[in-house]
N, C-alpha and C positions, 0 to 999 in steps of 0.2 A: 449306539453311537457309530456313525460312518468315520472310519480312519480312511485321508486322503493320502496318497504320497505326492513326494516332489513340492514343487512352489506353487503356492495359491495364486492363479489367472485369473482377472476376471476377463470375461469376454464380451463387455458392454457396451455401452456409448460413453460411460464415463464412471468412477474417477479413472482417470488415465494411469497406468502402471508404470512407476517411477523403475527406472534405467539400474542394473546392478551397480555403474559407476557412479552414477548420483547417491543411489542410497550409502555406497561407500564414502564418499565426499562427505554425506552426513553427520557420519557417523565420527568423523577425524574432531578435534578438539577446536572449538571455537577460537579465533585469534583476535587479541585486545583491538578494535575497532578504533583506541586510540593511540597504539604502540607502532614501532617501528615497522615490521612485517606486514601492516595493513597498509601504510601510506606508500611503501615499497611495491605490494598488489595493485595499491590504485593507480600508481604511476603507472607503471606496465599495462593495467586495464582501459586507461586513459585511451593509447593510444590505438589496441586490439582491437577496442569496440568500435569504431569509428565505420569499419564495414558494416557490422551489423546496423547502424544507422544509415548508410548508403550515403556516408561523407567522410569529405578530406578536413575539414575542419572542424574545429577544438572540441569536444564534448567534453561534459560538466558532471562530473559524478559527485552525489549528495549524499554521505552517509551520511544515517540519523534512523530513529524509530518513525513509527509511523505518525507519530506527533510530530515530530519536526517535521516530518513531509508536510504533513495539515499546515502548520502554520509558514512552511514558504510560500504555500499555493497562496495561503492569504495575503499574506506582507505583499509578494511579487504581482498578484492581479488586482488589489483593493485599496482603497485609502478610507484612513478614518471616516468615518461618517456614509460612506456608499453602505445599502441597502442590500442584505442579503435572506435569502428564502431558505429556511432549514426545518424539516419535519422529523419528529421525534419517532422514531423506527426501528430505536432501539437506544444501548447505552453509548454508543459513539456518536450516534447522533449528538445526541443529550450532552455529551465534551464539545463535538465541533461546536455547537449555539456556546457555550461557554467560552468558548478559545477566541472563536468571532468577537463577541461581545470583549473581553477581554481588550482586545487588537482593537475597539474603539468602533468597531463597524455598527450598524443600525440591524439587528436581526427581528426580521420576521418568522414567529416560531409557531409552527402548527402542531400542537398536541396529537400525541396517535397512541397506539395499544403495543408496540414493540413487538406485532406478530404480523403484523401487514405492511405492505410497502405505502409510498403516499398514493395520494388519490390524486388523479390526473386530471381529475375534475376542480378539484382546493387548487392544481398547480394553476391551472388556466388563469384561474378567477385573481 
């Protein structure tokens, strides 16, 4: 067995090596998402991030898991009954056509193997 010293580098195209101060940030104790100390962060992030968008007006930050994201994309771009195109690609998939359907939407669902992306050919058609 080869013993390396120091920190393990990669030196690739990718994954990208996360920053000592991120990893430290990590590593700190999650804070209640719905306690005082987080709506006191978002106030403050409210207004910091607004360069990083490249504007002086108001941005909207949306905490939530990645399901609530899913279903504000839905609610805010869809209304019951419009038609939407979902391939099963895997187990998320296979939630979004649920969540969709759910939301009242019309889901056209293409079966697949949960090891291949869709087929660009099924998308066309």
């Amino acid at each position: 067995m080869t013993m390396h010293t120091g920190r393990h580098f990669l030196q690739i195209p990718g994954p990208t090596n996360v920053p000592d101060q991120v990893l430290r940030a990590m590593a700190a104790p999650t804070i209640d998402h719905r306690g005082p100390e987080f709506a006191a962060l978002g106030l403050h992030l409210r207004d910091a991030i607004k360069p990083v968008f490249g504007t002086t007006g108001p941005v909207v930050i949306y905490p939530a898991s990645g399901t609530g994201a899913w279903e504000a994309a839905l609610v805010n771009t869809l209304s019951p009954g419009d038609r939407v195109l979902c391939f099963e690609t895997g187990h998320f998939a296979t939630l979004w056509q649920g969540m969709a359907s759910s939301l009242g939407l019309h889901v056209d669902f293409v079966p697949g193997d949960w090891r291949h992306g869709a087929d660009p050919q099924i998308v066309e058609e």
